[in-house]
Short mmCIF file of the C-alpha atoms (twelve columns), coordinates in Angstrom:
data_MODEL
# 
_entry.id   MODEL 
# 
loop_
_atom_site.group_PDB 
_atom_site.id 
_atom_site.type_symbol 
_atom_site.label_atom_id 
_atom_site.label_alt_id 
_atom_site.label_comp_id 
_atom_site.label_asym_id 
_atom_site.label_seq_id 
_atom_site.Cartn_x 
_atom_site.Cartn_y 
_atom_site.Cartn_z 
_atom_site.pdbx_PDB_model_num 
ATOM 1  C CA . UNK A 1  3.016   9.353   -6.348  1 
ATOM 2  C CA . UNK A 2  -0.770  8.822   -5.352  1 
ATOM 3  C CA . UNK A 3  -3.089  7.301   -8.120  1 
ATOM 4  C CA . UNK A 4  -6.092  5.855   -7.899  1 
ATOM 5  C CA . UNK A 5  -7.720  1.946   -7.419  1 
ATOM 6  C CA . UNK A 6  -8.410  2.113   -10.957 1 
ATOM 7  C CA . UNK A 7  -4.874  2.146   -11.963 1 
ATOM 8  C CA . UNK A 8  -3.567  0.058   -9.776  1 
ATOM 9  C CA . UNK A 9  -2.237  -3.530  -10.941 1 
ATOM 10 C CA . UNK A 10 -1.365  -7.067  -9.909  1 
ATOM 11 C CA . UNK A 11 2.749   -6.586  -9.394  1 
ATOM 12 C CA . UNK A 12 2.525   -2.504  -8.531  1 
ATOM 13 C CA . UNK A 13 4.185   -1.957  -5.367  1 
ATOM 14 C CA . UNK A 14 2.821   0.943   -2.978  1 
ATOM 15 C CA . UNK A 15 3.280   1.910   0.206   1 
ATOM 16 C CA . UNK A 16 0.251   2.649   2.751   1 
ATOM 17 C CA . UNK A 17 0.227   5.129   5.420   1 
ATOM 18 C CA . UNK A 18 -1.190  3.912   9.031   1 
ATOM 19 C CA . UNK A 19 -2.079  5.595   11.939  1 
ATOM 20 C CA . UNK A 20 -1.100  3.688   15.289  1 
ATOM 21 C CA . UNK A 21 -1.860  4.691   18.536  1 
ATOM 22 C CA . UNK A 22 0.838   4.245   20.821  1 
ATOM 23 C CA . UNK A 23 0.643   4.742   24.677  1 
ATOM 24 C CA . UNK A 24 3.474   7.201   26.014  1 
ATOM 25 C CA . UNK A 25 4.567   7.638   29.591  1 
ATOM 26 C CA . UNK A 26 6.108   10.995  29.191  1 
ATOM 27 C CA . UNK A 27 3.731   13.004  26.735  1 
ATOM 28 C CA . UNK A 28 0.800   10.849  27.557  1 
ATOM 29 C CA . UNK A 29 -0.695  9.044   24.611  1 
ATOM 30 C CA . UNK A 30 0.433   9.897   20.752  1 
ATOM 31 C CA . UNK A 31 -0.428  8.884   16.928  1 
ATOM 32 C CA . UNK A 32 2.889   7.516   14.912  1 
ATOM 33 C CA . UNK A 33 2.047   7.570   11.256  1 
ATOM 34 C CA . UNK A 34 4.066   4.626   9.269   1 
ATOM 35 C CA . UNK A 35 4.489   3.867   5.755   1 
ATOM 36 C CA . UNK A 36 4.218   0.032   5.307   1 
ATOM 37 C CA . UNK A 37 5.372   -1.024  1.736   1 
ATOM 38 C CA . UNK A 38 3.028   -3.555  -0.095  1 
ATOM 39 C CA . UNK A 39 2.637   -5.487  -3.168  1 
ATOM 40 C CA . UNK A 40 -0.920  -5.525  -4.906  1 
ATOM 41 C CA . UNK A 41 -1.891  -9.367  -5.625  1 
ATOM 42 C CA . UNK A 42 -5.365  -8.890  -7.047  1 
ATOM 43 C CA . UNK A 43 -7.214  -6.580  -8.667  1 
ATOM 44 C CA . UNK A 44 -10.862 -7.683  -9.850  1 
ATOM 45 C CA . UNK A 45 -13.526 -5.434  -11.076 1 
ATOM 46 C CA . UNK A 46 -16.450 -5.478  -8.177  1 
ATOM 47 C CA . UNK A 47 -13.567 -5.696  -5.467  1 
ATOM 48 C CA . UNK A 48 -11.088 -3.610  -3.737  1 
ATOM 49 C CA . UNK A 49 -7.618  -4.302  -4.691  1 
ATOM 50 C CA . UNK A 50 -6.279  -6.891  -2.179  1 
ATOM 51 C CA . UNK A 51 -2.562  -6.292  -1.458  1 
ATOM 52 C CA . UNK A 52 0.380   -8.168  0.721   1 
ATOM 53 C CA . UNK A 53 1.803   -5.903  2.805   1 
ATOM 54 C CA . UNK A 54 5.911   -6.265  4.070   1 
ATOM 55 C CA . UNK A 55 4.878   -8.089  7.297   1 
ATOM 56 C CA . UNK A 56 2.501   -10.696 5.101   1 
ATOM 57 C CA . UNK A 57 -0.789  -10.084 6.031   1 
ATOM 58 C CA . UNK A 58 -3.409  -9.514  3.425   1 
ATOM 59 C CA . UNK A 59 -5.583  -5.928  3.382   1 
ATOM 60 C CA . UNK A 60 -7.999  -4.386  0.787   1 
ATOM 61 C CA . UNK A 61 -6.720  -0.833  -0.398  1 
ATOM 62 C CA . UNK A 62 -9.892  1.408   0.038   1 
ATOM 63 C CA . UNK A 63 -10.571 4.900   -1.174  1 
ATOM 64 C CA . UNK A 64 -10.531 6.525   2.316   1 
ATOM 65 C CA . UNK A 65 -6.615  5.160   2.983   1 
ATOM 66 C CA . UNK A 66 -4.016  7.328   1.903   1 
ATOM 67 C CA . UNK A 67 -1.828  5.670   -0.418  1 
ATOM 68 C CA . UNK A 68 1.144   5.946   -3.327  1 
ATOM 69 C CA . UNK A 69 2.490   4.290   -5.856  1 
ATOM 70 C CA . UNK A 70 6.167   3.446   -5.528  1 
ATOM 71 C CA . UNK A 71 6.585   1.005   -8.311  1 
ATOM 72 C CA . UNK A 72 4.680   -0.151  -11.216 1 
ATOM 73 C CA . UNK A 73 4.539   -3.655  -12.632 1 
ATOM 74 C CA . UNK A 74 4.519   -2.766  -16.114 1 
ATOM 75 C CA . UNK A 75 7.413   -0.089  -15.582 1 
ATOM 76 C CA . UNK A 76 9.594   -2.716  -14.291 1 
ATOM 77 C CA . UNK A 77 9.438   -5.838  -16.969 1 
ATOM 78 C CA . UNK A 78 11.142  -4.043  -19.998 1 
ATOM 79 C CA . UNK A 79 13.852  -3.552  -17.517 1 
ATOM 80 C CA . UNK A 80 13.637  -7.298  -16.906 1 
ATOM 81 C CA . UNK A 81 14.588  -8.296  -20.253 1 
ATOM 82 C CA . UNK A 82 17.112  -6.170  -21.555 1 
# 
């Protein structure tokens, strides 16, 4: 589900779509899209959210990146406690 940066929360999980450029022998050169799963770790007003992605580098979610929310934080802690 795509939302915006103003929605998004320290805890939401989201998934990011990159573009990699990958070298090929047979079809010469091609673009691989990937979704790479992140969690957001920050999200102060006057910044970009800054999120941890799966391999556990740090990147700022931007508004030209394509993006969607797979999990929010605030969805998930009722389910916590019961």
């Amino acid at each position: 589900m795509p939302g915006t940066l103003n929605t998004l929360e320290p805890g939401d999980v989201v998934d990011i779509l990159y573009r990699l450029w990958r070298p090929g022998e047979a079809r010469g050169d091609e673009v691989i899209e990937r979704w790479i799963t992140a969690h957001v770790v920050s999200c102060e007003q006057g910044t970009w959210p800054l999120a941890r992605l799966a391999d556990g580098q740090l990147t700022e979610i931007r508004p030209y990146m394509t993006w969607r929310t797979v999990s929010r934080a605030r969805e998930r802690v009722p389910a916590m406690a019961a």
